[in-house]
ZARO-173629 format. One record per residue: x, y negated, z of N, C-alpha, C in turn; residue in three letters. Coordinates in steps of 0.02 Angstrom, whole numbers, plus 50000, padded with zeros to 5 digits. Example, Ala and Ser with C-alpha at 12.3 -4.5 7.8 and 13.67 -1.06 7.14 Angstrom:
// ZARO-173629
ROMI   n_east   n_north    n_up   ca_east   ca_north   ca_up   c_east   c_north    c_up   residuo
ROMI    50660     50284   50390     50615      50225   50390    50660     50165   50390       Ala
ROMI    50642     50112   50354     50684      50053   50357    50645     49998   50394       Ser
END
This chain:
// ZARO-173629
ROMI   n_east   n_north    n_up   ca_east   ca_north   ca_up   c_east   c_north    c_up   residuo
ROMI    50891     49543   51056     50830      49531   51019    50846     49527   50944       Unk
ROMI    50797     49562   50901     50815      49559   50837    50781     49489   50778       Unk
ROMI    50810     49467   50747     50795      49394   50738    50734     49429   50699       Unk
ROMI    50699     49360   50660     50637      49386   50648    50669     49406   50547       Unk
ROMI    50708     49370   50546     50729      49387   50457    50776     49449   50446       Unk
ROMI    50788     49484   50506     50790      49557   50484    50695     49591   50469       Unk
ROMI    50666     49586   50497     50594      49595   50485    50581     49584   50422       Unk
ROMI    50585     49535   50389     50559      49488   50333    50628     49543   50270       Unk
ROMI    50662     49545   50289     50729      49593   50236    50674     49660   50231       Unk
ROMI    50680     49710   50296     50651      49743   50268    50564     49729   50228       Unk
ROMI    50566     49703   50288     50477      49705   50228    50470     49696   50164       Unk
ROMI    50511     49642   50146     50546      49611   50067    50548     49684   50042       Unk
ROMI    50605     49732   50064     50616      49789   50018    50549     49845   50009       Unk
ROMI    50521     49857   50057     50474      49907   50060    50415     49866   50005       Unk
ROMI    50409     49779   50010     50357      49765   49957    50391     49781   49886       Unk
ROMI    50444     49755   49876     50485      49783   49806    50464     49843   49785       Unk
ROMI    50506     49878   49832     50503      49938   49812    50432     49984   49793       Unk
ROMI    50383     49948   49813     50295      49971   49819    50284     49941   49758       Unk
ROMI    50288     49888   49733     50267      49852   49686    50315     49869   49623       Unk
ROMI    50362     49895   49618     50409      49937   49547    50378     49993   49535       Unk
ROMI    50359     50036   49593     50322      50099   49593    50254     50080   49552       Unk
ROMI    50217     50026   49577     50160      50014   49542    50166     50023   49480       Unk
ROMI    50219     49965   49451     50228      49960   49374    50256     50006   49340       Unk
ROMI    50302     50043   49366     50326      50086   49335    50305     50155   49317       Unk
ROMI    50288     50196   49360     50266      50269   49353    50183     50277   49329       Unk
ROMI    50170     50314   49313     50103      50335   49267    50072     50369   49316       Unk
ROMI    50081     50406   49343     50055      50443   49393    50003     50418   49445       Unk
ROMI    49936     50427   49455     49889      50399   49495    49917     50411   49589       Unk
ROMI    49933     50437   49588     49939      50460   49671    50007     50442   49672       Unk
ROMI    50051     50436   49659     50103      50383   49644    50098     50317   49643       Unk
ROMI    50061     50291   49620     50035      50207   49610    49992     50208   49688       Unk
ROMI    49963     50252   49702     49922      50258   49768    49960     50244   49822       Unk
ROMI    50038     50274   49820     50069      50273   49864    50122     50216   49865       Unk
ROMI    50122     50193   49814     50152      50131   49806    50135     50063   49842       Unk
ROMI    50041     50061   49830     50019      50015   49860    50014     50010   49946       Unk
ROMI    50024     50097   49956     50028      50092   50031    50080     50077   50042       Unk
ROMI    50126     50058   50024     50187      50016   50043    50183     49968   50038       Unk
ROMI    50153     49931   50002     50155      49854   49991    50124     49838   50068       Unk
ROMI    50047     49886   50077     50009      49867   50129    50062     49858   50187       Unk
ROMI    50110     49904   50201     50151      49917   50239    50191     49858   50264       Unk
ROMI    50217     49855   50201     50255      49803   50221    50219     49732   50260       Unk
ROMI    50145     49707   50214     50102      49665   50257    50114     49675   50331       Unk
ROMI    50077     49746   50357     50083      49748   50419    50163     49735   50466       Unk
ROMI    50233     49744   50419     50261      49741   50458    50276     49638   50481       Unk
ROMI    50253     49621   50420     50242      49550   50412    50221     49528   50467       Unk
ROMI    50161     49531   50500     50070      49535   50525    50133     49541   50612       Unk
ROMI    50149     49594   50617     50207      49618   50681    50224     49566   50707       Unk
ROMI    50281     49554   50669     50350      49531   50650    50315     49471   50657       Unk
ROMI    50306     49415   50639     50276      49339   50654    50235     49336   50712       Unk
ROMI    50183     49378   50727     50148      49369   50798    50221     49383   50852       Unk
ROMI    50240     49431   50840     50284      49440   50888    50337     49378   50917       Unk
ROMI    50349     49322   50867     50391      49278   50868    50356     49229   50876       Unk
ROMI    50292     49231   50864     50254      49155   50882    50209     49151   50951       Unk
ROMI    50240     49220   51012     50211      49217   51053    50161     49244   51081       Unk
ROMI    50108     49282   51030     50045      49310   51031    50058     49369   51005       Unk
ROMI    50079     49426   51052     50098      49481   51015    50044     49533   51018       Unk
ROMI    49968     49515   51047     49933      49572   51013    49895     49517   50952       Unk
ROMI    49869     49486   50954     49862      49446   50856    49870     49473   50817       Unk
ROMI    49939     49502   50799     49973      49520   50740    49956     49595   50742       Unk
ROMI    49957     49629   50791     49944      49700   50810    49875     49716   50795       Unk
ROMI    49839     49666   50829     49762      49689   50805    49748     49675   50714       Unk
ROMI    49775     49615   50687     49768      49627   50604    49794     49701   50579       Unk
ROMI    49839     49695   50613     49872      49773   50567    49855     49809   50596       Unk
ROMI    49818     49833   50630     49771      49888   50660    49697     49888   50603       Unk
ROMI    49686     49822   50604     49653      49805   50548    49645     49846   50462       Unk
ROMI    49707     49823   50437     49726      49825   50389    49738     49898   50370       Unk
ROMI    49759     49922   50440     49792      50013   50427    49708     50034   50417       Unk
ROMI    49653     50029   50440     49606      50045   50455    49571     50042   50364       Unk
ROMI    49579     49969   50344     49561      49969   50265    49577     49997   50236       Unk
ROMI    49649     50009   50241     49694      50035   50201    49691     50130   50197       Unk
ROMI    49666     50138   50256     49621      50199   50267    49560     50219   50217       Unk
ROMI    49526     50182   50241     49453      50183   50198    49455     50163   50123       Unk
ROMI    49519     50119   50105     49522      50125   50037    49580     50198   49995       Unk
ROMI    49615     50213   50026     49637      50284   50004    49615     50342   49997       Unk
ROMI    49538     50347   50049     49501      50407   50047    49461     50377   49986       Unk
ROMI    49438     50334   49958     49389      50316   49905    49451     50342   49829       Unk
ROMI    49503     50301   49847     49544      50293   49774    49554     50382   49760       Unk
ROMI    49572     50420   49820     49580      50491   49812    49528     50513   49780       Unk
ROMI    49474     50536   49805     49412      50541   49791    49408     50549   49728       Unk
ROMI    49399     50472   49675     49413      50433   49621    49427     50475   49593       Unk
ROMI    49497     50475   49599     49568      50516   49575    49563     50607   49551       Unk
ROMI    49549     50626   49624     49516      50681   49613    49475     50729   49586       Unk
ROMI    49402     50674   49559     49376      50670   49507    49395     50671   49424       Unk
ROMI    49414     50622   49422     49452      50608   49383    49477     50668   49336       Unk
ROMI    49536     50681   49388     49588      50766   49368    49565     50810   49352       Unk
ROMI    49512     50839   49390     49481      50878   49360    49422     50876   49304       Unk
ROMI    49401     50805   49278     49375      50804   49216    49412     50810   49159       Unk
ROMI    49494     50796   49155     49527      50743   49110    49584     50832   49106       Unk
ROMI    49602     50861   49176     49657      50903   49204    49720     50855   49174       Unk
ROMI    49722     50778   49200     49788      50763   49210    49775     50701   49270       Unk
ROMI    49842     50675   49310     49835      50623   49322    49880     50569   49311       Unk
ROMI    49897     50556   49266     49918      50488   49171    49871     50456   49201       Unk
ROMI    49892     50391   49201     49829      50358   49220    49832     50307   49145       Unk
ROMI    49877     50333   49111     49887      50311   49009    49824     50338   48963       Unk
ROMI    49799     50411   49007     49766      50452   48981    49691     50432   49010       Unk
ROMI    49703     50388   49061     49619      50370   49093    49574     50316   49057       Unk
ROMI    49613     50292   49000     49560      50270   48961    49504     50297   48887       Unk
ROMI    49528     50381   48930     49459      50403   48885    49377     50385   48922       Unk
ROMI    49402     50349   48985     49335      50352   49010    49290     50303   48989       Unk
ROMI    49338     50251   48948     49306      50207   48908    49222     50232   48869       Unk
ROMI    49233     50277   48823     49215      50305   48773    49151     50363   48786       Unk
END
């Protein structure tokens, strides 16, 4: 059986690693995909603790949940995005505050 803080290691890295992506790169669909890692890692969170506290569909049904939001919020941010590109023809998201104006 695998303890539960190998779970918690990776998830740790996949949120890191989602959340540097955020800050770092300019790129809209980049930052998009960043946050689906963070989500990711939640769900492996959401797993990983139901699984150890006994109730292993709990945790399964949140992150069934969550994949489902996390759904319906990527087809919107695309969308967005999409828009966007083709008003602006970039996706800088440095450059998205001409929409200010």
């Amino acid at each position: 059986m695998i303890p539960v803080e190998y779970y918690l290691y990776i998830s740790l890295a996949l949120f890191v690693i989602g959340m540097m992506t955020v800050f770092i790169r300019k790129n809209a669909i980049v930052i998009l995909m960043g946050i689906e890692l963070m989500l990711n890692a939640a769900n492996i969170n959401l797993v990983a603790f139901s699984k150890f506290d006994g109730q292993e569909i709990d945790g399964q049904l949140f992150t069934l949940f969550v994949i489902m939001i996390a759904a319906a919020e990527m087809t919107v941010a695309l969308a967005i995005i999409v828009k966007v590109v083709r008003t602006f023809n970039t996706a800088n998201v440095d450059e998205f505050n001409k929409l200010k104006g």
